[in-house]
RODO-2510 file (C-alpha; in nm, 4 decimals, decimal comma):
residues 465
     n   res          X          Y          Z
     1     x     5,7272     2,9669    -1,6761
     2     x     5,9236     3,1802    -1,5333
     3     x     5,9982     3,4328    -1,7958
     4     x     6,1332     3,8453    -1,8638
     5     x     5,7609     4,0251    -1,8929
     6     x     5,6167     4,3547    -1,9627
     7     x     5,3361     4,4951    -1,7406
     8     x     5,1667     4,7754    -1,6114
     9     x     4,8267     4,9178    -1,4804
    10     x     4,6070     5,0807    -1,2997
    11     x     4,3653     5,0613    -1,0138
    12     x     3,9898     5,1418    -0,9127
    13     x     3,7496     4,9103    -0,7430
    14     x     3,6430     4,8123    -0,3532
    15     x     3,7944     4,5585    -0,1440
    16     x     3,5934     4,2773    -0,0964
    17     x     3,4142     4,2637     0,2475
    18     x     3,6370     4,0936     0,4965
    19     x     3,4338     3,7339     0,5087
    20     x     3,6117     3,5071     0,8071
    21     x     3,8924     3,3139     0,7736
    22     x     4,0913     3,1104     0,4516
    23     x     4,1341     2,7430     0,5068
    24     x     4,2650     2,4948     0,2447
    25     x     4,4108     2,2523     0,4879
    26     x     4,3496     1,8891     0,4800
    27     x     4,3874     1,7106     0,8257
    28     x     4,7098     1,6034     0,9660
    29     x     4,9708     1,6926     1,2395
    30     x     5,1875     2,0084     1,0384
    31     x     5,4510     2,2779     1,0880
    32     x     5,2604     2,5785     1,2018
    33     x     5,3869     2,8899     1,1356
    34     x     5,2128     3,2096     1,2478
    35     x     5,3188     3,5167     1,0732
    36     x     5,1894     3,8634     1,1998
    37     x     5,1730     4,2163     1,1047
    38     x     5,1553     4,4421     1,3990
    39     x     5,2345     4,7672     1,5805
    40     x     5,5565     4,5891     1,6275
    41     x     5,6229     4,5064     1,2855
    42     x     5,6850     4,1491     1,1256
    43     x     5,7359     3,7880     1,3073
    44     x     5,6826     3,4734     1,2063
    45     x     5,6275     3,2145     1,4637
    46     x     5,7039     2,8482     1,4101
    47     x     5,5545     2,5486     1,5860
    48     x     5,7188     2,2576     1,5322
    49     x     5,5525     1,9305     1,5585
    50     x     5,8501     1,6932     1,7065
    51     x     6,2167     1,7406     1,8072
    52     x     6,4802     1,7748     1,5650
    53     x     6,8452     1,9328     1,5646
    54     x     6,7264     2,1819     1,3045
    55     x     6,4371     2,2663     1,0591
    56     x     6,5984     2,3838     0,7227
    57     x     6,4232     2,5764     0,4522
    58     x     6,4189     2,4000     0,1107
    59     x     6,3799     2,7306    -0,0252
    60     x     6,7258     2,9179     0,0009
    61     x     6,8060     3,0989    -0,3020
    62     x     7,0579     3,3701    -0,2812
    63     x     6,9466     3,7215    -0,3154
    64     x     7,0759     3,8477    -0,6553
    65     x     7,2428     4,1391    -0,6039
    66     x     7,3965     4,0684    -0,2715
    67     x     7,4726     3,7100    -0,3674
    68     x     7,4386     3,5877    -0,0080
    69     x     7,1546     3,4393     0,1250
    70     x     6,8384     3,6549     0,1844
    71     x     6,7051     3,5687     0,5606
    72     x     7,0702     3,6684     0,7052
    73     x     6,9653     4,0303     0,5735
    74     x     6,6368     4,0533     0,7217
    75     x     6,5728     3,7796     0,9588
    76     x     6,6350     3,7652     1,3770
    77     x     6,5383     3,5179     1,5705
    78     x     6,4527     3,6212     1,8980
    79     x     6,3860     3,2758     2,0839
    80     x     6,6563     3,1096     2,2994
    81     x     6,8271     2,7956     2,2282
    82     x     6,8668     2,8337     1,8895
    83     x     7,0029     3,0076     1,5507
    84     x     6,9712     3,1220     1,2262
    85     x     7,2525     2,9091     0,9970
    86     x     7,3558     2,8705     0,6580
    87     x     7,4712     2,5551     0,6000
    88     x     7,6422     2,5405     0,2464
    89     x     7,3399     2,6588     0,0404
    90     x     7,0713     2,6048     0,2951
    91     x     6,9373     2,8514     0,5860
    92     x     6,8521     2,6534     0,8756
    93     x     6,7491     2,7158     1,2706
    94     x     6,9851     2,5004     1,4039
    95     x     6,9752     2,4187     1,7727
    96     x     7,2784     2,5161     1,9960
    97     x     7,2346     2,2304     2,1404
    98     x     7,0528     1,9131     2,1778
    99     x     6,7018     1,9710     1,9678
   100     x     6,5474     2,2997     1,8745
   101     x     6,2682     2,4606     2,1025
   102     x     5,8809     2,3775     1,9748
   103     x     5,8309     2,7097     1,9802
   104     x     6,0636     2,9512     1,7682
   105     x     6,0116     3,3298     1,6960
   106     x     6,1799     3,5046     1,3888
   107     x     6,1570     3,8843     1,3785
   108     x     6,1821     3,9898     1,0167
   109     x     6,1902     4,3055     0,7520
   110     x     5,9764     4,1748     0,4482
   111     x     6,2862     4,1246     0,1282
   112     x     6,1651     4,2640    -0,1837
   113     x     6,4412     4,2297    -0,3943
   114     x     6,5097     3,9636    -0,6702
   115     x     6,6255     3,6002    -0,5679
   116     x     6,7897     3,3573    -0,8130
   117     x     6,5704     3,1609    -0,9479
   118     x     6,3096     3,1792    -0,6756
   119     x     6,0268     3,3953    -0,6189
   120     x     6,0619     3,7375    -0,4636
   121     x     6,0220     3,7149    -0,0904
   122     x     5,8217     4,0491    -0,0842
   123     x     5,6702     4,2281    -0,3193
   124     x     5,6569     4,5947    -0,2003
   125     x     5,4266     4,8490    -0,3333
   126     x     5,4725     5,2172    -0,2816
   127     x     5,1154     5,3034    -0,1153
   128     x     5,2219     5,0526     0,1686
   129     x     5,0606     4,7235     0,0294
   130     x     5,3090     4,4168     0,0436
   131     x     5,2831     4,0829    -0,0953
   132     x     5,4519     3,8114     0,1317
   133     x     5,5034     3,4639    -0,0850
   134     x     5,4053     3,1600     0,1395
   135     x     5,7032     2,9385    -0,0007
   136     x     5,9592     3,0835     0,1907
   137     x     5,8173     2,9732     0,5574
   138     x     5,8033     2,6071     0,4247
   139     x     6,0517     2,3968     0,6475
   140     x     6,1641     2,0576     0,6666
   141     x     6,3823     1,8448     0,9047
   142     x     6,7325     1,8873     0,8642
   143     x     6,9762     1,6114     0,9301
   144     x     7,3071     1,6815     1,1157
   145     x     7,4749     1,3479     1,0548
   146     x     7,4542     1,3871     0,7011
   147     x     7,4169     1,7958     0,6698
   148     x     7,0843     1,7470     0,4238
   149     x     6,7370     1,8315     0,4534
   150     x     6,4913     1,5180     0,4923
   151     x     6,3008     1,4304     0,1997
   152     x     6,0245     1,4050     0,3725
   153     x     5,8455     1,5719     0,6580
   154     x     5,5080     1,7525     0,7983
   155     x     5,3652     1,9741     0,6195
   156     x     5,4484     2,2933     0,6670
   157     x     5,0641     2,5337     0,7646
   158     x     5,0938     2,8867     0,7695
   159     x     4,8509     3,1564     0,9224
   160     x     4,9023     3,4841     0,8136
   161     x     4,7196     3,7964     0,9983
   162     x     4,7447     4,1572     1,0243
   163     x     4,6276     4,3638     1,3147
   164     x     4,6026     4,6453     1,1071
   165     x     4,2840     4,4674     0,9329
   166     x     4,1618     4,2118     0,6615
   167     x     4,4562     4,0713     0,4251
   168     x     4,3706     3,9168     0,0681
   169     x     4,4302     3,5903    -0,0630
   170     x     4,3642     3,4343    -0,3569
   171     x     4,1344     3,7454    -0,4706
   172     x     3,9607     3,7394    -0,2095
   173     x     3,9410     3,9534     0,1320
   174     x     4,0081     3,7551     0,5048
   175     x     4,0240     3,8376     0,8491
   176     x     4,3116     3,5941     0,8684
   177     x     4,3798     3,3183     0,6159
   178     x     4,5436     2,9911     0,6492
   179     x     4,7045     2,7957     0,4078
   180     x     4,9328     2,4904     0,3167
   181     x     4,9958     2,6269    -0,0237
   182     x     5,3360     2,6556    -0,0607
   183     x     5,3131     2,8669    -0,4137
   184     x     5,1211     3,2012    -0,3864
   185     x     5,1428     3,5382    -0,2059
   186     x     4,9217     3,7055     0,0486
   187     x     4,8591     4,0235     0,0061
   188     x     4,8895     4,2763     0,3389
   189     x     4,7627     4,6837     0,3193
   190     x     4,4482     4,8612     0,2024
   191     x     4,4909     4,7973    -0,1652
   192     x     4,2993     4,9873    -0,4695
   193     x     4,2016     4,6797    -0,7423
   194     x     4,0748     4,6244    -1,0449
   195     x     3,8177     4,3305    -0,9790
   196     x     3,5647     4,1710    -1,2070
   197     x     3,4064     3,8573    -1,2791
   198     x     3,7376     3,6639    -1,3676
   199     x     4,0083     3,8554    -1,2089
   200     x     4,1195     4,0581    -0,9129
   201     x     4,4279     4,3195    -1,0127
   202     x     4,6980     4,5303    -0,7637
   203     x     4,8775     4,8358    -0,9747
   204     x     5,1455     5,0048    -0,8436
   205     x     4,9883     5,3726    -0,7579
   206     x     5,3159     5,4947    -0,9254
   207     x     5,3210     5,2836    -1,2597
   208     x     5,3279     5,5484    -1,4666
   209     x     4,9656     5,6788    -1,5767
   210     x     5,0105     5,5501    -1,9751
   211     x     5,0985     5,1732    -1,8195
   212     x     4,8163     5,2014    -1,6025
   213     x     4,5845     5,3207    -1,8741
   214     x     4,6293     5,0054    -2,0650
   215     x     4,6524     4,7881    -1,8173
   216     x     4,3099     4,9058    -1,6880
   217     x     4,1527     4,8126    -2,0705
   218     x     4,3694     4,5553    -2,1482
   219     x     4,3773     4,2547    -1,8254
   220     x     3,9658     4,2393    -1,8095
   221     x     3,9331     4,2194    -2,1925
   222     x     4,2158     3,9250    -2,2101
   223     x     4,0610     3,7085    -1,8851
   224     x     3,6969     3,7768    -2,0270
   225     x     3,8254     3,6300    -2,3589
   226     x     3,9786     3,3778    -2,2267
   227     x     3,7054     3,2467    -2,0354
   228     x     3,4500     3,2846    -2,2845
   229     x     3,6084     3,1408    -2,5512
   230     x     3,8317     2,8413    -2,3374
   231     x     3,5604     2,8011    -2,0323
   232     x     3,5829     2,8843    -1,6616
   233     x     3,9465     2,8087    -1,5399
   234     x     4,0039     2,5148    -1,2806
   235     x     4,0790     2,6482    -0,9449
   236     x     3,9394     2,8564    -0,6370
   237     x     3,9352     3,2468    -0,6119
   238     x     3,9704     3,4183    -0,8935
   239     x     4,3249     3,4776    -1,0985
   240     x     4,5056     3,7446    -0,9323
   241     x     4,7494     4,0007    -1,0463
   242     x     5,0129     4,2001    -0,8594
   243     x     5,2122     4,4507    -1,0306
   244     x     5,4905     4,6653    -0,8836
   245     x     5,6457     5,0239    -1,0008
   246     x     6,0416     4,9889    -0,8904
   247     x     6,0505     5,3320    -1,0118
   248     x     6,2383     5,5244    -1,2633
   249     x     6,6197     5,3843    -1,2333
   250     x     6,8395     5,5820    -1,4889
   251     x     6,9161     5,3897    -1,7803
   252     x     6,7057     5,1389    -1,7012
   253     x     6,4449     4,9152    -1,8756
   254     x     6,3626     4,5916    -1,6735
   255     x     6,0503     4,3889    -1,6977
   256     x     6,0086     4,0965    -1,5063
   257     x     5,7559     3,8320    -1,3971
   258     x     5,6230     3,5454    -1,3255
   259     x     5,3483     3,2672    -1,2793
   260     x     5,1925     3,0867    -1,0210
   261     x     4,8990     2,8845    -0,9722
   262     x     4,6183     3,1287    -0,9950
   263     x     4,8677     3,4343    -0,9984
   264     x     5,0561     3,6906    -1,1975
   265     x     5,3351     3,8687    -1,0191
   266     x     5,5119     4,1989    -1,2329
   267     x     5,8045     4,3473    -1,1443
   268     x     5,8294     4,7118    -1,3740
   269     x     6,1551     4,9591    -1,3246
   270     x     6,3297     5,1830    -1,5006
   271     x     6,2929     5,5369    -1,7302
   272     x     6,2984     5,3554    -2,0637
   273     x     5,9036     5,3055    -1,9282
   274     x     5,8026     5,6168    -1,7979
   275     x     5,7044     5,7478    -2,1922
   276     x     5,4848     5,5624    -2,3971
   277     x     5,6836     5,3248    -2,6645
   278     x     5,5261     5,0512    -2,9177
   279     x     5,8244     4,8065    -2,7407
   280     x     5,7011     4,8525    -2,4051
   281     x     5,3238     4,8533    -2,5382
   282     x     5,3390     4,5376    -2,7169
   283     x     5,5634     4,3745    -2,4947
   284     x     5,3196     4,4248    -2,2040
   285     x     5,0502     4,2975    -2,3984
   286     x     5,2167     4,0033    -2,5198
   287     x     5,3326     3,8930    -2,1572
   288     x     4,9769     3,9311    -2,0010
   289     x     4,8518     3,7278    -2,2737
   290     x     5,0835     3,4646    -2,2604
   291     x     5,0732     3,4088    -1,8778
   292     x     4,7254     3,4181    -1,8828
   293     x     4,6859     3,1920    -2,0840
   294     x     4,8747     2,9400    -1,8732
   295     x     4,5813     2,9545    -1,6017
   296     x     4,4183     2,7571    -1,8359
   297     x     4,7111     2,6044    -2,0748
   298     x     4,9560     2,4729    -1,8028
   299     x     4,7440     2,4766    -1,4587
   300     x     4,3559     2,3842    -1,5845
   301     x     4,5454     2,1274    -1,7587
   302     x     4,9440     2,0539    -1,7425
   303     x     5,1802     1,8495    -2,0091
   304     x     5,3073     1,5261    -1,9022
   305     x     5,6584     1,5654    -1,9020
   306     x     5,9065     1,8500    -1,9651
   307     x     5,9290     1,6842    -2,3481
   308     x     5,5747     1,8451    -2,4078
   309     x     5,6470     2,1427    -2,2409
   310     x     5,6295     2,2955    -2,6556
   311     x     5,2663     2,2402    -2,6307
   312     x     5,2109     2,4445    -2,3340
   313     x     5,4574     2,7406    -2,4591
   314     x     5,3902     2,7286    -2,7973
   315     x     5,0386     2,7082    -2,7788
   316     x     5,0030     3,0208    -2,5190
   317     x     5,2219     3,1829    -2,7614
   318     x     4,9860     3,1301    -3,0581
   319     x     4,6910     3,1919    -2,8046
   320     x     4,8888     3,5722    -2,6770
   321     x     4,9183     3,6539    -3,0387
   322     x     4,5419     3,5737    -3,1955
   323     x     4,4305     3,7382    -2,8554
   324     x     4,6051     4,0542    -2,8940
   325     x     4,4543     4,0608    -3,3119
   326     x     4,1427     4,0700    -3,1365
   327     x     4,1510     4,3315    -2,9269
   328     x     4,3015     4,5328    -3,1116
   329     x     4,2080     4,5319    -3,4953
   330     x     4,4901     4,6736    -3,6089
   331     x     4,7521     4,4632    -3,4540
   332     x     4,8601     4,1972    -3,7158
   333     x     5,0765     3,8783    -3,5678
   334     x     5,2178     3,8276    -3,8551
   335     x     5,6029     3,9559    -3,8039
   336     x     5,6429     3,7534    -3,4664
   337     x     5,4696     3,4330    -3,6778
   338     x     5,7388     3,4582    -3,8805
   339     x     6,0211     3,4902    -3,6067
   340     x     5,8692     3,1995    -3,4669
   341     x     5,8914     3,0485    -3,7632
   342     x     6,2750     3,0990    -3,8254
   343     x     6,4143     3,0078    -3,5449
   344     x     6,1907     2,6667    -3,5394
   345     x     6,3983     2,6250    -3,8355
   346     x     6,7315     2,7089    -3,7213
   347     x     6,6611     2,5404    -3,4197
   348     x     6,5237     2,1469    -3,5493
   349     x     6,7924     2,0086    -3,8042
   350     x     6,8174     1,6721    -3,6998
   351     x     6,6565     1,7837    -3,3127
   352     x     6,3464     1,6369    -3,1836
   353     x     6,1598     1,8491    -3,0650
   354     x     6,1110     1,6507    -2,7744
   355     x     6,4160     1,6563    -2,6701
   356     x     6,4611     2,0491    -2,6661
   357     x     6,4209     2,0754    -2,2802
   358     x     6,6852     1,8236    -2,1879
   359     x     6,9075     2,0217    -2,4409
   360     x     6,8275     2,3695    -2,2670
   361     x     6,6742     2,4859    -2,6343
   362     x     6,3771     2,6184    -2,4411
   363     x     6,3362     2,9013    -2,7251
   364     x     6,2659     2,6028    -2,9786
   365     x     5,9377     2,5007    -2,7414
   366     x     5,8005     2,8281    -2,8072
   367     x     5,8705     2,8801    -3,1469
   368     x     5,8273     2,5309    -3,2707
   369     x     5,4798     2,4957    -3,0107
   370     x     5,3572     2,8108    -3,2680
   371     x     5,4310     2,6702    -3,5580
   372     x     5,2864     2,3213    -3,4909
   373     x     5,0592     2,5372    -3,3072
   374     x     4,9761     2,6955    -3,7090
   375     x     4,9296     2,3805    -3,7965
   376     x     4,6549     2,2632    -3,5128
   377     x     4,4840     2,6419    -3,5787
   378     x     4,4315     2,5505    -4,0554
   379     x     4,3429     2,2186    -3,9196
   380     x     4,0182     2,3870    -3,7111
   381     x     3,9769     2,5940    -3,9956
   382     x     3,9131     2,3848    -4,2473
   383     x     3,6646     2,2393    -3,9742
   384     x     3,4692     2,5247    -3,9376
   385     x     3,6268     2,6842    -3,6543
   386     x     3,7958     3,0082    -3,6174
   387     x     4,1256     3,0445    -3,4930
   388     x     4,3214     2,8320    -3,2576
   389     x     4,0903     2,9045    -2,9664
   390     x     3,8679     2,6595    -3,1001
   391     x     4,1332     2,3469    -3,0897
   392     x     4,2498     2,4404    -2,7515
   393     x     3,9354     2,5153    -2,5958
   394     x     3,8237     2,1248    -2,6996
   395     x     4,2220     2,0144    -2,5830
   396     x     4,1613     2,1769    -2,2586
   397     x     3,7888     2,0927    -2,2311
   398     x     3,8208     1,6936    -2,3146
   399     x     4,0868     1,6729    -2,0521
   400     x     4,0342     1,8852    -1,7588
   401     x     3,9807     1,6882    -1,4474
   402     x     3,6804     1,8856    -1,3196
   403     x     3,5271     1,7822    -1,5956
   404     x     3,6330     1,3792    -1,5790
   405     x     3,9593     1,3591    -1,7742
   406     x     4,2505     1,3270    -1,5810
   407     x     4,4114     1,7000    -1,6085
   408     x     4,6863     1,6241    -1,8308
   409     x     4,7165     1,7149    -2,2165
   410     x     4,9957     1,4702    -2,3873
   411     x     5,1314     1,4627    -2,7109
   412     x     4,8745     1,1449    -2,8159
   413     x     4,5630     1,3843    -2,6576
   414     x     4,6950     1,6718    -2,8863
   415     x     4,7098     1,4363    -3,1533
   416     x     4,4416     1,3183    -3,1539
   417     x     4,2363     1,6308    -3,1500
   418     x     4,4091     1,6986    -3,4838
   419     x     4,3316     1,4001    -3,6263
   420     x     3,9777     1,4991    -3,5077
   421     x     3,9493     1,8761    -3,6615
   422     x     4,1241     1,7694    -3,9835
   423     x     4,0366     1,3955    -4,0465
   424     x     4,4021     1,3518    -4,1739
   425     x     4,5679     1,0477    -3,9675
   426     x     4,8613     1,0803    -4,2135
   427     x     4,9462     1,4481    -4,1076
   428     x     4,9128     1,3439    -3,7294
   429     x     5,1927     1,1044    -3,8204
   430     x     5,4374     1,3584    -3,9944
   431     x     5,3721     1,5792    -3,6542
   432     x     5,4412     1,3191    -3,4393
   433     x     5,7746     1,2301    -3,6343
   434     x     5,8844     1,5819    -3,6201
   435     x     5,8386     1,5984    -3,2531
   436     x     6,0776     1,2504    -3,1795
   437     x     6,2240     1,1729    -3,4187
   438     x     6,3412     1,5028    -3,5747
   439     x     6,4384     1,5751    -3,9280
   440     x     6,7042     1,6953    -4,1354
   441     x     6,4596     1,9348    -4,3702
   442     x     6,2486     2,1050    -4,1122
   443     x     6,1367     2,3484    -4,3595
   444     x     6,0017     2,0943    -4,6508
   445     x     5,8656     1,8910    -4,3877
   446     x     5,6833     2,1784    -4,2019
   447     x     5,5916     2,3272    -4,5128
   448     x     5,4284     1,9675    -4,6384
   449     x     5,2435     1,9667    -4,3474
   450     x     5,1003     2,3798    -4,3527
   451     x     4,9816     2,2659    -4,7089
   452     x     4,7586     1,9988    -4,5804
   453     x     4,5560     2,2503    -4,3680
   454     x     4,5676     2,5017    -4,6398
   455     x     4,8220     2,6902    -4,4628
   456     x     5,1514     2,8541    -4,5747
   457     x     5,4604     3,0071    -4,3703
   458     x     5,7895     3,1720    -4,5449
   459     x     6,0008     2,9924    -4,7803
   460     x     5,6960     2,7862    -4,8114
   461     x     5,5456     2,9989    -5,1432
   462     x     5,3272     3,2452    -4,9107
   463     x     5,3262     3,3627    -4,5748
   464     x     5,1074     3,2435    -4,2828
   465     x     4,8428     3,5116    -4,1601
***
């Protein structure tokens, strides 16, 4: 879900009362890593459990722009006996010889600059706040004989504090918190938020003002919506967003994000966003929307394999669009429905849609998740519901393992809830052919099956609304 984003925003709010310290640790012998914030500056401190030649980080992604690996920028390790390596594609602290010390210290400058296809290290914010993400002290045993990290090994439990004062995790406000989560960020510095009942936000200072003006209306109307009209999301704390300003690089217009369990993280540069635009606007709105949708479409409940993945995209596709309508009265989906609908077209002769992962045609579970997505939404209609809010919100709420199901939607689940708004077993059929088997006239077939809900797209004799 990683995905090119528009965001912005603004700040106000308190910091929640320092309450104690974070735990989410089960019980078992672990990698503990310490990492501190101090009049001295960074360090991370690992304790390692049993002897090994070296503990390599699975995570080891080469910073973008250097194109080298990151930690050799900004990592020392100041303990004897052993080094900082990379191995091929892997960083590891490699004994110099025999086994590495228990007790290793890494001095570091937090890197807040763009990996390859891994998370940001740091996310730096230009008040002083910095986001470190918890992934990136994760270790495992590496094996000399064969040069590869074990598949398996302790967990890896990290404490992060700062003498400075209370840190924030997972919305919330700690003394010190301690975690085995190897997918978020903890937040260090005296941040400004936006906080309500469903979310906790961090704005840049320097976004500039018109960014932060929507994203101060905007992100509490769309989590409010969304859990009013699609229930409580599953998880602890509540959804947190960080967004940071780059600032105004010449010729420049770069938007970038992504999503992890429970958080949205924004990376905004460039002077194509210092002045207001409709691009930028919409763009922003549409990539809050979407994301945040998949705290409920893709984390409250998941798909079952990357095949259904088009349920999950498509449908917080159609949920980003009939969100935005209703905020905002006179915003009309109706040009991006049809996109969506096009290139689901150019994209399924004789192509199962299931098989669009495996085939890298990740734009056709999008666009062909909207359209079936249509489909699902004139099917609740004719049922007396709204919009498509009211099929996922019974998709998600039937299946959701804090409320018994088992926390995954699959295609039979979606299905079946269509069978269940429209009554029509025969359209369920035609979906379910179009998603593995394919077909060779994805318009008349798509078009057959908009009829049956009352529904219409282009080419088909009207357009969808």
């Amino acid at each position: 879900m990683k995905r090119l984003v528009v965001m912005v925003a603004a700040l106000l709010a308190l910091l929640v009362p320092a309450i104690a310290t974070a735990q989410d640790v089960p019980d078992e012998t672990p990698v503990r890593v310490e990492v501190l914030h101090d009049a001295d500056g960074w360090s991370a401190t690992f304790h390692f459990p049993a002897d090994a030649q070296g503990w390599a980080f699975p995570r080891s992604n080469r910073a973008r722009r250097q194109d080298t690996g990151w930690r050799e920028l900004s990592w020392t390790v100041e303990s004897d006996g052993v080094s900082l390596q990379r191995i091929d594609e892997t960083d590891v602290l490699l004994a110099d010889d025999g086994t590495v010390p228990r007790v290793v210290t890494v001095r570091f400058e937090p890197f807040a600059q763009d990996l390859l296809a891994d998370y940001d290290p740091a996310l730096l914010f230009t008040d002083g706040t910095l986001a470190l993400f918890t992934g990136h002290f994760a270790v495992l045993p590496w094996l000399g004989n064969t040069q590869e990290i074990a598949e398996e090994g302790p967990d890896t439990e990290m404490v992060f504090r700062d003498a400075a004062g209370p840190l924030m995790y997972k919305g919330q406000s700690y003394d010190s918190a301690t975690t085995r989560d190897d997918a978020t960020y903890v937040v260090f510095g005296d941040p400004r938020l936006v906080t309500t009942d469903h979310l906790a936000a961090l704005i840049d200072p320097a976004t500039p003002a018109w960014l932060r003006r929507e994203m101060v209306d905007f992100l509490p109307q769309t989590f409010a919506i969304y859990a009013d009209r699609l229930g409580e999301r599953a998880g602890s704390g509540k959804p947190m967003v960080l967004s940071s300003w780059a600032g105004p690089t010449p010729e420049l217009y770069s938007q970038g994000g992504s999503v992890l369990p429970g958080l949205l993280t924004v990376r905004l540069e460039g002077e194509g966003l210092v002045n207001e635009s409709t691009q930028a606007l919409q763009g922003m709105r549409w990539f809050i929307a979407h994301e945040g949708a998949h705290f409920w479409l893709g984390q409250t409940v998941e798909y079952e394999t990357d095949a259904d993945a088009w349920i999950m995209e498509g449908g917080a596709n159609l949920l980003a669009f009939r969100l935005i309508e209703q905020i905002d009265p006179e915003y009309n989906a109706g040009t991006e429905l049809a996109n969506s609908w096009q290139t689901c077209l150019a994209m399924s002769v004789d192509k199962p849609l299931a098989g669009a992962s495996a085939r890298r045609d990740y734009d056709a579970n999008y666009a062909c998740g909207t359209v079936l997505g249509m489909i699902a939404e004139g099917a609740a209609q004719t049922n007396g519901g709204r919009d498509f809010f009211d099929f996922l919100a019974a998709l998600v709420a039937s299946n959701r393992e804090d409320a018994g199901g088992d926390g995954v939607v699959s295609v039979d689940d979606w299905l079946g809830q269509l069978v269940a708004e429209s009554g029509d077993a025969e359209l369920a059929a035609q979906v379910k052919a179009f998603v593995y088997q394919g077909t060779d006239d994805p318009q008349g077939d798509l078009c057959a099956m908009l009829a049956r809900v009352d529904r219409a797209a282009p080419g088909c004799g009207a357009v969808a609304d």
